[in-house]
TILOGU-534227 format. One record per residue (C-alpha): residue number from 1; residue in one letter; x, y, z. Coordinates in Angstrom, 1 decimal. Each point is the difference from the previous one (the first is absolute). Example, Ala and Ser with C-alpha at 12.3 -4.5 7.8 and 13.67 -1.06 7.14 Angstrom:
// TILOGU-534227
+-----+---+--------+--------+--------+
:   k : r :     xx :     yy :     zz :
+-----+---+--------+--------+--------+
:   1 : A :   12.3 :   -4.5 :    7.8 :
:   2 : S :    1.4 :    3.4 :   -0.7 :
+-----+---+--------+--------+--------+
//
This chain:
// TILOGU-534227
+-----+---+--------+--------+--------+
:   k : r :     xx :     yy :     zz :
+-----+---+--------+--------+--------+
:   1 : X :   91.4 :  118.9 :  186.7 :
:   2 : X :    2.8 :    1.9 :   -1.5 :
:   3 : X :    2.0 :   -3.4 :    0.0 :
:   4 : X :   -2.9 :   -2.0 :   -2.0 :
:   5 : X :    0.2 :    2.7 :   -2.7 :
:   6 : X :    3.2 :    0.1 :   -0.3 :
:   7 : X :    0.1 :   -3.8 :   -0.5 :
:   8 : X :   -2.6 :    0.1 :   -2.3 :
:   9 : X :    1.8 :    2.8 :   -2.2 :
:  10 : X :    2.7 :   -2.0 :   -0.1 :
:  11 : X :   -1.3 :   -2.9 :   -1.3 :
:  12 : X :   -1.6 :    2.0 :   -2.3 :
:  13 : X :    3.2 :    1.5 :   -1.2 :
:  14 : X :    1.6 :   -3.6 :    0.1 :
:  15 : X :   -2.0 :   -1.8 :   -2.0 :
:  16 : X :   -0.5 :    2.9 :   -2.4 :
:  17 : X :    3.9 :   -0.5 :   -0.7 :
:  18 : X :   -0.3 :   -3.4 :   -0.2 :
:  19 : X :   -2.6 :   -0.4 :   -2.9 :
:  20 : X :    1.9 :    3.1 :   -1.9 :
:  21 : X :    3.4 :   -2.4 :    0.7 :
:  22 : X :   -1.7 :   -2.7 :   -1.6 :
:  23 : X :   -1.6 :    1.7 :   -3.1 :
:  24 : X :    3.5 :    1.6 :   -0.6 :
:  25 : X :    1.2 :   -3.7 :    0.3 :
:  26 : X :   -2.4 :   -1.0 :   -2.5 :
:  27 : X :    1.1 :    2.3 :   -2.6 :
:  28 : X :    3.2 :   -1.0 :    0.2 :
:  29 : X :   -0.6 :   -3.3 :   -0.2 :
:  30 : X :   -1.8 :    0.6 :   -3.6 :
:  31 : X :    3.0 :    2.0 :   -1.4 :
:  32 : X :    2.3 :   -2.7 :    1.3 :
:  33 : X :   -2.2 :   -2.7 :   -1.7 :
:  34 : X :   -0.1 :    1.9 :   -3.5 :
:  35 : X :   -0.7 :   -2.8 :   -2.9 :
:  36 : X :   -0.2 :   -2.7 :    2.6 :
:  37 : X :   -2.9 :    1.2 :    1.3 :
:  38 : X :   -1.6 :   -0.8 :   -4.1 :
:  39 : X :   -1.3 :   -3.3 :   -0.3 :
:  40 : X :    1.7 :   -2.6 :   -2.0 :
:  41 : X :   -2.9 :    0.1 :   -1.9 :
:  42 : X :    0.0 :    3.6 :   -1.3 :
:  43 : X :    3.9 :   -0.2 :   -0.4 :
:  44 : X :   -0.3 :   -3.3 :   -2.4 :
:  45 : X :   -2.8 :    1.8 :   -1.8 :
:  46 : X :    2.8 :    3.1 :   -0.7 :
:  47 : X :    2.6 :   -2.5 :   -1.1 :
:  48 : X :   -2.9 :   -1.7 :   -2.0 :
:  49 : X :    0.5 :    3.4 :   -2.8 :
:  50 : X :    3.8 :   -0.5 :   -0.5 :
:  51 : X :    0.8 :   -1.0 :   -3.2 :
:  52 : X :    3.3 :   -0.9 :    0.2 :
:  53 : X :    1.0 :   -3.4 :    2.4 :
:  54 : X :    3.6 :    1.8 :    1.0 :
:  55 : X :   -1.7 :    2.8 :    1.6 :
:  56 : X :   -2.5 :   -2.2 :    2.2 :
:  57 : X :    2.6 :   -1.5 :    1.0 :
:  58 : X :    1.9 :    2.8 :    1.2 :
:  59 : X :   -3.3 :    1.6 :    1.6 :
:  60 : X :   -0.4 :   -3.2 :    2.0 :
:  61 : X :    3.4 :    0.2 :    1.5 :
:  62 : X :   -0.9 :    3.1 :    1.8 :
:  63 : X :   -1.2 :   -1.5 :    2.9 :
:  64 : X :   -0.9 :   -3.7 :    1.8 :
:  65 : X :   -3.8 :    1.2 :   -0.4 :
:  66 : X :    0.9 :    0.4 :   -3.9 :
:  67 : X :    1.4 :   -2.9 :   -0.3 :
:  68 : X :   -3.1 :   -1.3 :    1.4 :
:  69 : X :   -2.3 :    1.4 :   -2.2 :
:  70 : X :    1.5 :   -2.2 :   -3.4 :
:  71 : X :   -2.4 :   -2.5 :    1.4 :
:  72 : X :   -2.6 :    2.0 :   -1.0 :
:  73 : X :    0.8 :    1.2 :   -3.3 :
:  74 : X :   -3.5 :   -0.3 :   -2.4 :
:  75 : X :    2.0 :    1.3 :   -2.7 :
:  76 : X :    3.5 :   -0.5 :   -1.3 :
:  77 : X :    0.9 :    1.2 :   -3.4 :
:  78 : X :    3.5 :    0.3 :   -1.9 :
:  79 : X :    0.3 :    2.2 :   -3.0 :
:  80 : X :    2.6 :   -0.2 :   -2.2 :
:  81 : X :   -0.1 :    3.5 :   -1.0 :
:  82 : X :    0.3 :    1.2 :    3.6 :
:  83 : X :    3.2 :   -1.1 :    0.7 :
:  84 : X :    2.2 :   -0.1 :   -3.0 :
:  85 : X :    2.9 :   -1.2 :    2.3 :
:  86 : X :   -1.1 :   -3.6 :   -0.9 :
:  87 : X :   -1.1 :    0.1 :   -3.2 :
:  88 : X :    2.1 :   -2.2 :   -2.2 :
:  89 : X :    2.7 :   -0.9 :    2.8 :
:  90 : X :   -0.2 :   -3.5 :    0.7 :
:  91 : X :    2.2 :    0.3 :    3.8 :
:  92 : X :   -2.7 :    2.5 :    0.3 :
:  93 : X :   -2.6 :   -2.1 :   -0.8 :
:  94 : X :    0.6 :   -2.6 :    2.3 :
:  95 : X :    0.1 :    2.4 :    3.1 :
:  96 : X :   -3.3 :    1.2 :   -1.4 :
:  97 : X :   -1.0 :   -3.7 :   -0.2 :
:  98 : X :    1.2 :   -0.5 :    3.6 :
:  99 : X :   -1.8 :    3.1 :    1.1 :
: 100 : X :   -3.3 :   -0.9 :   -1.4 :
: 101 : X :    0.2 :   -3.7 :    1.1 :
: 102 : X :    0.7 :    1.5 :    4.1 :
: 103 : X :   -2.8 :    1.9 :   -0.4 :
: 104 : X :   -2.6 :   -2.3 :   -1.7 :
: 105 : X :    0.7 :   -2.7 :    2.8 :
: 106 : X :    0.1 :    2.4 :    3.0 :
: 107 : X :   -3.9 :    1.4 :   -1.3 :
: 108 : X :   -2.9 :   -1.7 :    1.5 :
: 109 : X :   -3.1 :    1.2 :   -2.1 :
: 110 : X :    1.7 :    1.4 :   -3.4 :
: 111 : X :   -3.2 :    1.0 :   -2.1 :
: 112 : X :    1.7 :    1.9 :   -3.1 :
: 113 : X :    3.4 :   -1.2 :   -1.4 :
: 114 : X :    1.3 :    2.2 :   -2.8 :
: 115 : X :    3.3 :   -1.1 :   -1.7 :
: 116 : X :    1.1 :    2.1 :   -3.0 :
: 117 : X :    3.7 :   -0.2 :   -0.9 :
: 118 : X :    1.8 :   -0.6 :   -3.3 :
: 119 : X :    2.8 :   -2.8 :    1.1 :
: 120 : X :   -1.1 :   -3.3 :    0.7 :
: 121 : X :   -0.1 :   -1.9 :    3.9 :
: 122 : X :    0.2 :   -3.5 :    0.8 :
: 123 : X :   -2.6 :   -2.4 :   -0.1 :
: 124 : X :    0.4 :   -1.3 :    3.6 :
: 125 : X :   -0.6 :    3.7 :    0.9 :
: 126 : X :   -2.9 :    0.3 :   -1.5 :
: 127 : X :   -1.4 :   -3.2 :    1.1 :
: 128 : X :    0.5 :    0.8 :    3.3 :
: 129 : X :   -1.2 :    3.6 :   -0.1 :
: 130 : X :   -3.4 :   -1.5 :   -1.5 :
: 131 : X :   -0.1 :   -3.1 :    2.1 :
: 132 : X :    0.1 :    2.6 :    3.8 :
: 133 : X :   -2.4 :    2.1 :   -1.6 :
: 134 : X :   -2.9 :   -2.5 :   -1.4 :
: 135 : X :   -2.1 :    0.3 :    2.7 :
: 136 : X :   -0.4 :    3.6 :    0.4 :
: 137 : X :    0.9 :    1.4 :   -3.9 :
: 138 : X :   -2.7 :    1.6 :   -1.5 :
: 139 : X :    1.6 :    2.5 :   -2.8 :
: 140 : X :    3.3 :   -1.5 :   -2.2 :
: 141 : X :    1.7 :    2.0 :   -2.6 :
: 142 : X :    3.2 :   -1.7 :   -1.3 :
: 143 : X :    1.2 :    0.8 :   -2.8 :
: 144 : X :    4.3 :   -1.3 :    0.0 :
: 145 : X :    1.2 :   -2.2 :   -2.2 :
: 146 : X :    0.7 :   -3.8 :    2.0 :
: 147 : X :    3.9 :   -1.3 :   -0.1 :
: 148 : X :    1.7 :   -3.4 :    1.5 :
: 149 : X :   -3.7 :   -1.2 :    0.7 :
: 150 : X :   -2.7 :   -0.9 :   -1.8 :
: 151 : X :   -2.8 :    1.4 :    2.2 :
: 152 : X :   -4.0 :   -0.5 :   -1.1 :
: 153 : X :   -1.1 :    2.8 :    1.1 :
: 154 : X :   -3.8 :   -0.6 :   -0.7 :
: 155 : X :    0.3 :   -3.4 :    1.7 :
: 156 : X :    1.4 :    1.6 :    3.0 :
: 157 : X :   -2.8 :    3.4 :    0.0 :
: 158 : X :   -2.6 :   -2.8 :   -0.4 :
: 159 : X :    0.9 :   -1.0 :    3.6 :
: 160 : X :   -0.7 :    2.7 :    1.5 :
: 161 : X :   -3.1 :    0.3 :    1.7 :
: 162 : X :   -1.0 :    3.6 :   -0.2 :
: 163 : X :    1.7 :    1.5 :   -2.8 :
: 164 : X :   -2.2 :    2.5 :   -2.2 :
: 165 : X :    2.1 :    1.7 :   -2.4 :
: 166 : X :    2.8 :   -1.5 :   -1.7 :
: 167 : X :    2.0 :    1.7 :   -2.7 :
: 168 : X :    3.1 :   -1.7 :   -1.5 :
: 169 : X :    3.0 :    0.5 :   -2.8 :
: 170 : X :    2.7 :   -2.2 :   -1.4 :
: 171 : X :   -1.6 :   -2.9 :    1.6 :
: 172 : X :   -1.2 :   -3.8 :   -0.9 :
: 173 : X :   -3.8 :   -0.1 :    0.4 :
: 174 : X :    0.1 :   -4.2 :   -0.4 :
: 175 : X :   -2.9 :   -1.8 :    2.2 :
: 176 : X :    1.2 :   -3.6 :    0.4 :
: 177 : X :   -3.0 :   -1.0 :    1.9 :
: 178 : X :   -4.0 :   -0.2 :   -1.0 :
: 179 : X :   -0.8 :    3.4 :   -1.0 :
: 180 : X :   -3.3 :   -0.8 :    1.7 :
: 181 : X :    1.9 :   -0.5 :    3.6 :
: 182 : X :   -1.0 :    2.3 :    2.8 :
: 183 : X :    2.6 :    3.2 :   -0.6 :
: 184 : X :   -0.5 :    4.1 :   -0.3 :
: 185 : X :   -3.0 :   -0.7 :    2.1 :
: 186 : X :    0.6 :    3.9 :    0.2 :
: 187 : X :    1.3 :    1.4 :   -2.4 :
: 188 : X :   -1.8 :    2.7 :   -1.7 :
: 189 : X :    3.0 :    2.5 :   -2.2 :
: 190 : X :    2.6 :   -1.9 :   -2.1 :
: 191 : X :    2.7 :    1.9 :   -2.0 :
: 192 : X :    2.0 :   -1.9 :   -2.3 :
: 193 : X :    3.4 :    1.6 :   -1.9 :
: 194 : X :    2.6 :   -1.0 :   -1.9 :
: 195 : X :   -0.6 :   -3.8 :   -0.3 :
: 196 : X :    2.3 :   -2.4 :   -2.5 :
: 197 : X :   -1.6 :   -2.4 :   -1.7 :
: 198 : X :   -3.2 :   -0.2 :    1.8 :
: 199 : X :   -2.8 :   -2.5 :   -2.0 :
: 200 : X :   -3.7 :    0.9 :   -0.1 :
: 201 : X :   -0.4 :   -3.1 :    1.7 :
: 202 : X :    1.4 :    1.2 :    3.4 :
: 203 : X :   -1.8 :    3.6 :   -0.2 :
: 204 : X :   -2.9 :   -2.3 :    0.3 :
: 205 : X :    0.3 :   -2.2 :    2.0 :
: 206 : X :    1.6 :    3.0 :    2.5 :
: 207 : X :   -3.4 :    2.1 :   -0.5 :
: 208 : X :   -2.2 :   -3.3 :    0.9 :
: 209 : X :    2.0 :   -0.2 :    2.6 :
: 210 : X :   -0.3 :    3.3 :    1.5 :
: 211 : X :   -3.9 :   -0.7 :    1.3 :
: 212 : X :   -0.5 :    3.9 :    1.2 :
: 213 : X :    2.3 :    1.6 :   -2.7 :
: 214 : X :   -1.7 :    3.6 :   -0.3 :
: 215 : X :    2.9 :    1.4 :   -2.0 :
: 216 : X :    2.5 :   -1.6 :   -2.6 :
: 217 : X :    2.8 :    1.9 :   -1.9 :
: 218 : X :    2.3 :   -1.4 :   -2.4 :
: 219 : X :    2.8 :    1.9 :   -1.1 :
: 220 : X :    2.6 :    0.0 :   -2.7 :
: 221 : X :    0.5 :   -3.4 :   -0.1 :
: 222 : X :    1.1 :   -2.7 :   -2.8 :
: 223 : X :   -2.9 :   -2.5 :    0.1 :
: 224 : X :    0.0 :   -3.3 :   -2.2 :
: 225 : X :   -2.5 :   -2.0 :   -1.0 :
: 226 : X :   -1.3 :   -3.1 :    1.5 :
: 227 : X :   -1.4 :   -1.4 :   -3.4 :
: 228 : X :    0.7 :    1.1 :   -3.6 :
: 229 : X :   -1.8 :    3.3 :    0.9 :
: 230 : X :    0.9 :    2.2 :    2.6 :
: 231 : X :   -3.6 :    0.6 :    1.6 :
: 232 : X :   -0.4 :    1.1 :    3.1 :
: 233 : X :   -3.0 :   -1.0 :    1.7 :
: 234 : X :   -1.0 :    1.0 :    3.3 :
: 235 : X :   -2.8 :   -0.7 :    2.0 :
: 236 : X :   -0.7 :    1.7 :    3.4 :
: 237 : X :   -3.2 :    0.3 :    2.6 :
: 238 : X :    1.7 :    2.8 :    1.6 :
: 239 : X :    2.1 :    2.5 :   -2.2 :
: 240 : X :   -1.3 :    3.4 :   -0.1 :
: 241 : X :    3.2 :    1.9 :   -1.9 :
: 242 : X :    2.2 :   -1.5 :   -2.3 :
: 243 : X :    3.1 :    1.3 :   -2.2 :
: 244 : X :    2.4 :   -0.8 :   -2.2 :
: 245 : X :    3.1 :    2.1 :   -1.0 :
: 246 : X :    2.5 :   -0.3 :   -2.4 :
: 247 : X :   -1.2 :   -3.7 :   -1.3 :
: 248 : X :   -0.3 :   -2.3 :   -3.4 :
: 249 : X :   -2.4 :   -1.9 :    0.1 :
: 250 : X :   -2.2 :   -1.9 :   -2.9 :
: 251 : X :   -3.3 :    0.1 :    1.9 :
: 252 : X :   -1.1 :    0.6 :    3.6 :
: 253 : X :   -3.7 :   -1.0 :    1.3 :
: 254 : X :   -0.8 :    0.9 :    3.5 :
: 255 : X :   -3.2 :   -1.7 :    1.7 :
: 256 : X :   -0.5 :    2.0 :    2.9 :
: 257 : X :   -3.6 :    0.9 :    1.4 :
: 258 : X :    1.5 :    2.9 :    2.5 :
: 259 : X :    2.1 :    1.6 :   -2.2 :
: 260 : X :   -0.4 :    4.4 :   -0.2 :
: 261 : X :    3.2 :    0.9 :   -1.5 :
: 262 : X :    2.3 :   -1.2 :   -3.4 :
: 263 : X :    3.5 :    1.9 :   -0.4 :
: 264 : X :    1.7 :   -0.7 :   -2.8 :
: 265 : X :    3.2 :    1.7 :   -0.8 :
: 266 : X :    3.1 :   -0.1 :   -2.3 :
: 267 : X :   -0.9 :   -3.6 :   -1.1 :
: 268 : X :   -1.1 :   -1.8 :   -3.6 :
: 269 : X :   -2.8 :   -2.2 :    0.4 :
: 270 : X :   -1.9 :   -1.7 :   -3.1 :
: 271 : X :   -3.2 :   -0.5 :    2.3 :
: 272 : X :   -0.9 :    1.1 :    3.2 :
: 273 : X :   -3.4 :   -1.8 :    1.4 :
: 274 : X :   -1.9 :    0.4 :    2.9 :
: 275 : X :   -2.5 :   -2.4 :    0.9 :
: 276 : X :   -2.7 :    1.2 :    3.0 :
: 277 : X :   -3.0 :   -0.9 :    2.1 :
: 278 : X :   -2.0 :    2.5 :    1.5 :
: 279 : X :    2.9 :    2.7 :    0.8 :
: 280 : X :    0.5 :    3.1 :   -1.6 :
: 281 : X :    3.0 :    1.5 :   -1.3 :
: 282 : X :    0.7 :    3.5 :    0.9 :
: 283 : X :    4.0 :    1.3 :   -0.6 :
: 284 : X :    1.4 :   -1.4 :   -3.4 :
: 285 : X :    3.3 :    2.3 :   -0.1 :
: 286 : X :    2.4 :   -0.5 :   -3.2 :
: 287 : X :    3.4 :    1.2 :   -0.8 :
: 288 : X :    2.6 :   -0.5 :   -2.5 :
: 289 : X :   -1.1 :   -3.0 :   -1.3 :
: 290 : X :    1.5 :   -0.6 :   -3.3 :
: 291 : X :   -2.7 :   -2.6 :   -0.9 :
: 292 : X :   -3.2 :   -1.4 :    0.8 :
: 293 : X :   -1.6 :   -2.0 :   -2.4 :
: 294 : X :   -3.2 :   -1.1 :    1.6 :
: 295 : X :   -1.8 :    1.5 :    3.0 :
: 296 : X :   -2.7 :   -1.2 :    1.2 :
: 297 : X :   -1.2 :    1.0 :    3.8 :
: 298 : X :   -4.3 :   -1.1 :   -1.0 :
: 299 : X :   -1.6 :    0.1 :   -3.0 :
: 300 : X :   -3.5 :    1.0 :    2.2 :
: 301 : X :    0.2 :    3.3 :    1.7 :
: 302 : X :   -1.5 :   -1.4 :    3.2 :
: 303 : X :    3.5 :   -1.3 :    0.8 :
: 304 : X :    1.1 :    3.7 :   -0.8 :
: 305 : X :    0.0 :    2.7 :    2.7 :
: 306 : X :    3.3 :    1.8 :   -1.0 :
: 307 : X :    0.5 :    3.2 :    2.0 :
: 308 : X :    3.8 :    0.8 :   -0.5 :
: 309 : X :    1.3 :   -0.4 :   -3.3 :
: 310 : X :    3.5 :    1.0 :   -0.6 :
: 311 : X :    2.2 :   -0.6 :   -3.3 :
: 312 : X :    3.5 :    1.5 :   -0.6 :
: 313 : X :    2.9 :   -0.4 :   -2.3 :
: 314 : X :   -1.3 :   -3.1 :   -2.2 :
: 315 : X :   -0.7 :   -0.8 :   -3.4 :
: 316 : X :   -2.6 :    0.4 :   -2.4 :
: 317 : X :   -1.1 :   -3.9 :   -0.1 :
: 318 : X :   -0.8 :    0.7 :    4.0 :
: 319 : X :   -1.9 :    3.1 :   -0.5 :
: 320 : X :   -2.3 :   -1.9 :   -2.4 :
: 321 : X :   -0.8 :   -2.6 :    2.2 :
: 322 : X :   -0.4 :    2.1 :    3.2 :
: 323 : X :   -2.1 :    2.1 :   -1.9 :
: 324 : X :   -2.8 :   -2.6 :   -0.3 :
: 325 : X :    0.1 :   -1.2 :    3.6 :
: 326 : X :   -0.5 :    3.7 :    0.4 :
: 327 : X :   -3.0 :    0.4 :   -2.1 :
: 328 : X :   -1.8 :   -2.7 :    2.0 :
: 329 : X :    0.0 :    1.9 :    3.3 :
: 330 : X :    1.1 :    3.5 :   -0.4 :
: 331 : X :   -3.5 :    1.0 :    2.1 :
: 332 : X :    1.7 :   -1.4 :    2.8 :
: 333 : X :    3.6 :    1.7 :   -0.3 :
: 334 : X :    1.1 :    2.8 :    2.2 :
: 335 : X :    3.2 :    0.1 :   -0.7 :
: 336 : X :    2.1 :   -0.1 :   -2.8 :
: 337 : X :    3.8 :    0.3 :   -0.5 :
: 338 : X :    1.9 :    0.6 :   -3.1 :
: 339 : X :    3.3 :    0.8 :   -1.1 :
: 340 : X :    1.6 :    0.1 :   -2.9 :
: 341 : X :   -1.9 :   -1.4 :   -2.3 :
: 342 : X :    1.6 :   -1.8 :   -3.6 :
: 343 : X :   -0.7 :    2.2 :   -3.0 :
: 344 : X :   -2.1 :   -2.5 :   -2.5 :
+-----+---+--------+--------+--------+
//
């Protein structure tokens, strides 16, 4: 009897060690692991919020599971004013041009691509950057100036599949194809800056293109007439905001049955048109416009329902004409911004 307890005890006492032998095991198991024990996942979305290509590279050569995780980079963005190391050094450049290219092709689902620098990459870079990443790219902000290649850079973002916002500087916006053709199926925020030389002809044609285009912005850029008249005409089912900074421009006239919001700043426009079905404008904001000759946003104050108003820092001329679009739905108004205004 004394025997069977005694075994029994033992046991007991055993198998007590045992399980505390395997928790302690356990535990130091997990401090062993460390970051490996992260999934790639959660380690790519980290590397996702560094702004500068250098250090993701030096973060993924921390360990093989690092390494790893490049493949599943969402994000990857190079700022030129986070690394001043490159900026304006062409040797430098090119390693930064190297960099970005082993990156690029080792990702397998890139969604954002953000390229900011001052000095200019190769063509054949670029190309193959936007060729890897055209069937998974859905956000593109480039804004370097091209060299050695002439790249299209709208021909090439109208190959890609799932691409929503696109915003773009120093580049050639040419569409050598049917306008009509099946591109930007979606495509809904474009940003243009900087453009040389652009016509009114292919800022058409681009917006017709662009068949879910919720968003268009066109800024500071030298735009030439197609005709004798420099008239931009654009005509969207879609476009709910639409802007223009720092432009000359003889007349713009916007068909656009969506559309909420006009911004207007730091541009000269002889007359500003917008023609609408149904829709209602609500946001007309205005700044630093040096001349607007005619404005006309609906002559009946059904197609008015302004509710934000704002007007700084332009001349007299513009305060006259806002001041009538103003008297045709001020009930409606609940907002109203101005600063500095002109002294008659």
């Amino acid at each position: 009897m004394t025997d069977q307890r005694w075994k029994r005890q033992k046991g007991t006492k055993i198998g007590s060690q045992t399980v505390n032998e395997s928790r302690g095991a356990d535990e130091v198991g997990d401090q062993k692991r460390g970051m490996e024990g992260f999934p790639v996942e959660v380690i790519g979305n980290i590397l996702s919020h560094v702004a500068n290509v250098k250090d993701v590279v030096k973060a993924s050569m921390t360990c093989r599971k690092w390494r790893e995780t490049l493949r599943h980079l969402h994000t990857l963005q190079q700022d030129q004013y986070s690394d001043r190391s490159f900026y304006n050094r062409k040797s430098k450049t090119l390693q930064l041009e190297f960099l970005l290219t082993d990156i690029v092709l080792q990702t397998m689902g890139l969604q954002t691509l953000r390229i900011l620098h001052g000095t200019k990459f190769s063509g054949t870079a670029v190309i193959a950057w936007l060729s890897h990443t055209g069937g998974s790219l859905r956000h593109l902000t480039y804004e370097v100036p091209m060299a050695t290649l002439n790249v299209n850079m709208l021909e090439r973002c109208g190959k890609m599949r799932y691409l929503e916002s696109l915003r773009l500087r120093h580049t050639d916006i040419r569409l050598t194809t049917d306008p009509t053709a099946q591109r930007f199926m979606c495509l809904s925020s474009l940003t243009l800056y900087n453009l040389v030389d652009v016509t009114t002809f292919q800022l058409q044609s681009l917006v017709s293109a662009c068949r879910k285009l919720e968003s268009f912005s066109l800024v500071n850029s030298n735009v030439i007439p197609t005709d004798l008249h420099c008239i931009l005409n654009l005509r969207s089912s879609s476009l709910k905001s639409f802007l223009l900074d720092d432009l000359s421009l003889d007349s713009v006239i916007l068909e656009a049955t969506l559309l909420k919001t006009i911004s207007l700043s730091a541009s000269n426009l002889l007359s500003f048109k917008l023609v609408k079905k149904g829709a209602r404008l609500s946001s007309l904001k205005i700044a630093s416009v040096k001349f607007l000759g005619h404005f006309d946003i609906g002559n009946n104050t059904d197609c008015l329902d302004l509710q934000e108003v704002e007007v700084q820092s332009s001349c007299y001329i513009v305060w006259a004409t806002i001041e009538c679009v103003l008297s045709k739905s001020i009930l409606k108004i609940k907002e109203i911004t101005v600063e500095e205004h002109p002294a008659r």
